[in-house]
N, C-alpha and C positions, 0 to 999 in steps of 0.2 A: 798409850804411847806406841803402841807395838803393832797395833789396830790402825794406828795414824797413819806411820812409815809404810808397814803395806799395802793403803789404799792409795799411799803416795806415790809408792814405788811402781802399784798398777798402773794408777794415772800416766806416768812419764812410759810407760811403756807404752800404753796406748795412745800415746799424743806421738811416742816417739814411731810407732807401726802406720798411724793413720800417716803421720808425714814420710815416713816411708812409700807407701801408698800414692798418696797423690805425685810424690817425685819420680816416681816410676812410673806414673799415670801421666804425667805432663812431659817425661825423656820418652814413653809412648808414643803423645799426639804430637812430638817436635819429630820424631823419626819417620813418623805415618806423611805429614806435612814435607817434610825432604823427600822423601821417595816419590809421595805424589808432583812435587814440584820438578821431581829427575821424570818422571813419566808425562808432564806437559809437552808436547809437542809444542816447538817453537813459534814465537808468531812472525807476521812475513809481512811488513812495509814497502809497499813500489811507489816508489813516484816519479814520476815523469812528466817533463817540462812539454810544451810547443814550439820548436823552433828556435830550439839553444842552440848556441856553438858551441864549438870545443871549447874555444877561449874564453868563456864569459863566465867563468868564475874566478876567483882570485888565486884557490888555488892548481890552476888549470892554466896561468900567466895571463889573468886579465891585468893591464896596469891602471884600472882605473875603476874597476867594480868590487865593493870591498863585498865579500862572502863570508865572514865569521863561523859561522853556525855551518856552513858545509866544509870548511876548511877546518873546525877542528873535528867534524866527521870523517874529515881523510884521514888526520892525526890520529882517530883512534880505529881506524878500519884500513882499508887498503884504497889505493887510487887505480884504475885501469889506464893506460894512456892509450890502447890500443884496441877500444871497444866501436862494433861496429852497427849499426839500425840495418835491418838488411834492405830497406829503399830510403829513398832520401824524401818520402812524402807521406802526410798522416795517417788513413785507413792503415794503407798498405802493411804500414812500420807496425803498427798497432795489433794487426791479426797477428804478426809474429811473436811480438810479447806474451799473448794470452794463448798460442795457441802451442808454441814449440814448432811451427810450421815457415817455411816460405812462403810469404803469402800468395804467391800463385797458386802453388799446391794447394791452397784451402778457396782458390778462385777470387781473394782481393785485390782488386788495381787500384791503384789512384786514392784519389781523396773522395770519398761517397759524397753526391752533392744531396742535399735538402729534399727527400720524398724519392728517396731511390727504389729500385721496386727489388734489389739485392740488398743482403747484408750476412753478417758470419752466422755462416751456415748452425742451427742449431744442434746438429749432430756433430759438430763439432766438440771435441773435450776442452773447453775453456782453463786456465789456469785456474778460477775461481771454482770449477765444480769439481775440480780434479782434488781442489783441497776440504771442499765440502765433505768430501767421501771419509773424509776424516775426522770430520765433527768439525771444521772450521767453522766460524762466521765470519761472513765475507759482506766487504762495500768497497763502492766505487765512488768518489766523488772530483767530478772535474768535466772533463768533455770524454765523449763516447765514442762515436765518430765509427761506427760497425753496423752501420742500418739505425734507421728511425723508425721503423715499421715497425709497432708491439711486437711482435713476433723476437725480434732482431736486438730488444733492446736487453738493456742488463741486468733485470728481472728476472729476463726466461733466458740470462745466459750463466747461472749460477750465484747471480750477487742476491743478497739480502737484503740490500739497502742500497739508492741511486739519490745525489743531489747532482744537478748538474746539467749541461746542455749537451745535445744530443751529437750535434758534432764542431765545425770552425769557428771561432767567433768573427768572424769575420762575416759569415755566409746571415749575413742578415740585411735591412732595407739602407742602411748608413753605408755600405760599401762604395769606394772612390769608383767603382764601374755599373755599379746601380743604373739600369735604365737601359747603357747602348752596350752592356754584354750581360748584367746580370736583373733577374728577376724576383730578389729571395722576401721570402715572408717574414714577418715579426721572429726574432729569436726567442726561442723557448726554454723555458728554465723548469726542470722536474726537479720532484721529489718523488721517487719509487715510480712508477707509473703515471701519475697525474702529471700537467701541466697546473703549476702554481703561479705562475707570472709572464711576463714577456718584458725583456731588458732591452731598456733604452741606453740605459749607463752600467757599466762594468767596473766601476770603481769598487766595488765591495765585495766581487768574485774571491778572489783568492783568499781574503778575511772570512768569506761564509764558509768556504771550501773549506780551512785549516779550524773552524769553530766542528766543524761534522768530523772532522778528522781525530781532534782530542776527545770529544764529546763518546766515538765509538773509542774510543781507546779505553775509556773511562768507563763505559757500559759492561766493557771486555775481557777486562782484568783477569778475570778469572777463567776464562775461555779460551784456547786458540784461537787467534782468528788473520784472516787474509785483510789488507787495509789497501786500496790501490786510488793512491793521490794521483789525477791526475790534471793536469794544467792544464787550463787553455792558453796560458800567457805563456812564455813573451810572444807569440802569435800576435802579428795585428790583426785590428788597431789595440795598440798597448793601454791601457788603464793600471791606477797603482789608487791606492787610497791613499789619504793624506798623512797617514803613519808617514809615508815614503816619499810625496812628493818633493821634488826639489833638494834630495836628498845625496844622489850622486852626482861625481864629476862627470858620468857619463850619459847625462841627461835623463828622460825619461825611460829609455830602454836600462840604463843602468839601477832608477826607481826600480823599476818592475822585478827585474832580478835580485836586487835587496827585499823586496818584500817577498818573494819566492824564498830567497834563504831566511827569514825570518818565518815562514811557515815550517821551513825542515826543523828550524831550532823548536818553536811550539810542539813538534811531535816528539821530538827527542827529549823537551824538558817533559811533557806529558809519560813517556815509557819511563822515563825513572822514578816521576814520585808516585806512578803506581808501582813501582817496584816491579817491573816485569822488563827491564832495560835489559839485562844480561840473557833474555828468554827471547832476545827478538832481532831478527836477523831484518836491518832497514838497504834498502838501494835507492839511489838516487841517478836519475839518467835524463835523455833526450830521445823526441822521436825524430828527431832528424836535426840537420844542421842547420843554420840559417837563411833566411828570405834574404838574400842581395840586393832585388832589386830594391829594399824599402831603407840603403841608406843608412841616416843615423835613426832609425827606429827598427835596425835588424840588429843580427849579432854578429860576431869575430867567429871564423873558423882556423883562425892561424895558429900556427905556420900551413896549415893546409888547402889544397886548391879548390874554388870554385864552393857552393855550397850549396844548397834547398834546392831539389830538382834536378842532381844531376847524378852521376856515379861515381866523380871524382869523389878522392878522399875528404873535402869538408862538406861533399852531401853526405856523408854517412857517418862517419869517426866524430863520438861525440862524447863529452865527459860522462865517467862513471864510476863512483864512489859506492862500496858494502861496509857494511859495519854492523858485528856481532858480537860484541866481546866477551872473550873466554873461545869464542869457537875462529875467528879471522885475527892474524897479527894484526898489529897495529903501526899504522905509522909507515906501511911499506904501498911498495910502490910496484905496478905487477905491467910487462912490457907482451907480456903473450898475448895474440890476437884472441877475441871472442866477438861474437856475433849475438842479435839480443835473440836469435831463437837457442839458444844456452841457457836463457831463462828460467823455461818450465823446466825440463830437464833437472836444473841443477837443485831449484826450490824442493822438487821428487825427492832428490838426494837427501836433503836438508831435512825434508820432515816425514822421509820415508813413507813418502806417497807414491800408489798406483800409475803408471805412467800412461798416458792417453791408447785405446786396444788402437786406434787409426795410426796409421806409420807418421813420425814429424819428424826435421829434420837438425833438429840442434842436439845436446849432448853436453855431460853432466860435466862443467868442470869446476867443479867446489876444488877439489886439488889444486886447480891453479889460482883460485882464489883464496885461499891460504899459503899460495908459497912454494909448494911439494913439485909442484910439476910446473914443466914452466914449454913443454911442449902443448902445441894443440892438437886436441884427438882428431880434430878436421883434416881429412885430405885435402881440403880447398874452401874456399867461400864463392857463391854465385850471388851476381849482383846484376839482379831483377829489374828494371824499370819500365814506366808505362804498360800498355797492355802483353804481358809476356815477350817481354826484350831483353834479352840479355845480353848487356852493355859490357861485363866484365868479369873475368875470374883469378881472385887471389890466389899463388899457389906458396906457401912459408911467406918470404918476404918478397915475392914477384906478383906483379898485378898487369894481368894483359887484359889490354883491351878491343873489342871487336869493331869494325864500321858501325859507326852510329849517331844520332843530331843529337845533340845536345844546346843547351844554351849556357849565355856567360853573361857579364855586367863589366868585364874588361874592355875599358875603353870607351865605355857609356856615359851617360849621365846619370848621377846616382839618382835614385829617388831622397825626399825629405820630406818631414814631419808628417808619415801618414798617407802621403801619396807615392806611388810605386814607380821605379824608371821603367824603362824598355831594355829587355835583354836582347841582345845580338845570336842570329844560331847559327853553328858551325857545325858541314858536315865532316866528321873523321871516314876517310875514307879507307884508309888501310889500318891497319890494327900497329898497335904502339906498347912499347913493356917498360915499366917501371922498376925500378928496384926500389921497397920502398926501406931500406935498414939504411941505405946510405943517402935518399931522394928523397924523403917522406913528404915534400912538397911537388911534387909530380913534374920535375920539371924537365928533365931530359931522356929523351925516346932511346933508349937501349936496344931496340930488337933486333937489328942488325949483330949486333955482338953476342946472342945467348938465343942461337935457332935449336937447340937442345930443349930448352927453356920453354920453347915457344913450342914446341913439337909437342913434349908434356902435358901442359896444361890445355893445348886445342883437344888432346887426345879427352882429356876431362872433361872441356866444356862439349863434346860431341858425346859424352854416355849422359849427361846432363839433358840436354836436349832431349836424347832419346826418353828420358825419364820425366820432365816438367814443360817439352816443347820449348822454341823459340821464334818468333814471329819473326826475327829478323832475316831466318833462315827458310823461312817458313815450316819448320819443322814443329809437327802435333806431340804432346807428352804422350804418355802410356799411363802418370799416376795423378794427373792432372783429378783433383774434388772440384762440384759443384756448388756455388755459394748459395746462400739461403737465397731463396724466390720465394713472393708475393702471391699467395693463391689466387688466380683471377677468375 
């Protein structure tokens, strides 16, 4: 009996030590598993529309586009009302995002047409390689539009992974000017390098695009990585798939933009059930404001003037939603101006990355994108258009602008379903100031009244010059980069 108890009493020790043992082995690997998940570097969601307006989401005052899935993205992140593309056209807008640069500075104008013999310079610090340096994995999926030259493409510009077209959807044989102004080839649809198809029909785009998008989120779980959505819609010609047809009050352009916000929701439901939703810092934006002349098949820039192509505020100022939870409030609403080369800059911040060694010209404001600061670190904003023209320079809430053409669709006839109006162009001859805290619709010429004002910011826009050139002046930069060129 005595022999029993103490093989018993052994027993319960040793059952009680070994589970000792493993519970301190498993409060080990739970502690090991936290720490490593505090030393994940966050991951980084971009996506970016084609030719949104400010207005065309719901919660942005569309009254007629219902946005769920980005409106309660605003609820749980912060909303920008006062964010700016720094040109109001594709390439252009686009070297800024990836670059942290002005795109003259990095030598993009315009919109690259189809077989351009430039494209971003590959000594360029991409935001994609900039995060690579960090063990990111990085893709792109949507339209590219930075050179179609292998050289140029986003292969060899730090991305891991490419689905998508090279640049406009438009810029294909279907074009309404085909023939007596344009000449374009079959559109090309990649995956990485290869051409795998050529699209007739675009119904499926944005559904491939958001299938590659969960699919690498899913690969990545366990990895950092950079994810940059980017759309070619609502760009015409607009296509939606039949998830969405005939779905809004706002017709097919209103389609397109519900099936847009149904892809942001697929990434967001995706970053939660893999459980990396609180590890990941998402934006959502535009590369510029809307095509006017096409109509009810563009978008709303209201309350702001004029849109797609010009420098007025609804060429530039376009919605822009973050959300990180645990690291951005939620639910707030942030009135400070930023510009999208704040971009790289601010992701640096975020995931205490290396900042590009080539000089760019945007800057970190995660503080104001949490609240903290509600100043912009910017002396100014310069607003670029066409080939090295600068049309205008924001200084706080003043936006002066210089001689210069532009076009309008006031007074036109609009275009419909697909076909484009004619814009009318006006030259501004002498320079006009805005105020935009009390005018945010550009409507009445102040400079007469604030030659202080006016004295200022020329003083600005002439050390600018001196530093990026101005064609309208004819004045050559000093810091002006070379874009990437075609060995011939």
């Amino acid at each position: 009996m005595k022999h029993y108890t103490t093989t018993k009493t052994a027993f319960l020790l040793l059952l009680s030590s070994t589970f000792l043992f493993l519970s301190c082995k498993e409060d080990k690997k739970k502690a090991t598993e936290t720490v490593t998940k505090e030393k994940n570097p966050p991951n980084v969601v971009l996506v970016i529309t084609d030719d949104q307006g400010y207005e065309d989401l719901a919660c942005f005052g569309s009254p007629d586009i219902k946005t769920p899935y980005l409106d309660q993205m605003a609820k749980e992140g912060v909303r920008l009302t006062d964010f700016s593309a720094t040109q109001p056209i594709c390439s252009a807008s686009r070297a800024s995002y990836l670059t942290g640069c002005y795109p003259n500075r990095v030598g993009i104008h315009n919109a690259l047409m189809p077989d351009a013999d430039i494209g971003l310079n590959p000594e360029e610090t991409t935001l994609a390689e900039m995060l690579k340096e960090q063990g990111y994995n990085t893709a792109i999926y949507g339209k590219w539009h930075l050179g179609d030259a292998p050289e140029f493409m986003p292969t060899n510009q730090g991305f891991d992974e490419y689905f998508g077209i090279p640049y406009s959807n438009d810029m294909w044989p279907n074009h309404p000017q085909q023939g007596p102004v344009f000449n374009f080839k079959p559109l090309a649809l990649y995956e990485n390098d290869k051409v795998i198809d050529t699209l007739n029909d675009q119904s499926q785009l944005t559904t491939q695009i958001t299938e590659h998008a969960v699919s690498f989120i899913e690969k990545n779980k366990e990895n950092p990585f950079f994810l940059y959505v980017a759309h070619p819609q609502p760009h015409v010609p607009l296509f939606v798939s039949d998830k969405f047809k005939g779905k809004s009050e706002r017709g097919l352009y209103g389609d397109v933009i519900m099936e847009i916000d149904w892809s942001v929701g697929q990434i967001l439901k995706t970053l939660k059930e893999q459980g990396i939703d609180d590890n990941t810092l998402v934006i959502f934006t535009s590369d510029n404001g809307p095509w006017l002349a096409y109509g009810n098949h563009a978008g709303s820039a209201l309350p702001f003037r004029e849109g797609k192509g010009t420098s007025w505020e609804g060429g530039q100022r376009v919605p822009f939603i973050a959300r990180f939870p645990g690291e951005l409030p939620a639910n707030k609403t942030i009135s400070t101006p930023v510009m999208a080369i704040d971009i790289l800059p601010t992701i640096a911040k975020v995931t205490n990355s290396n900042l590009p060694k080539k000089k760019i010209d945007g800057m970190n404001v995660w503080d104001v994108f949490k609240g903290e600061e509600t100043e912009s670190p910017h002396d100014a904003f310069y607003y670029y258009y066409r080939v090295n023209e600068l049309h205008a320079v924001r200084y706080k809430d003043w936006k002066l602008y210089f001689p210069h053409n532009y076009r309008t669709m006031d007074g036109q006839p609009q275009g419909k379903d697909g076909l484009p109006g004619s814009y009318k162009f006006i030259d501004m001859e002498k320079m006009e100031l805005y105020d935009l805290a009390t005018d945010s619709s550009e409507t009445v010429n102040v400079i007469d009244k604030h030659p202080d004002i006016v004295k200022q910011i020329t003083k600005l826009a002439d050390a600018k010059r001196a530093e990026l050139g101005d064609a309208l002046t004819n004045t050559e930069g000093s810091e002006n980069r070379e874009p990437g060129r075609i060995k011939k």
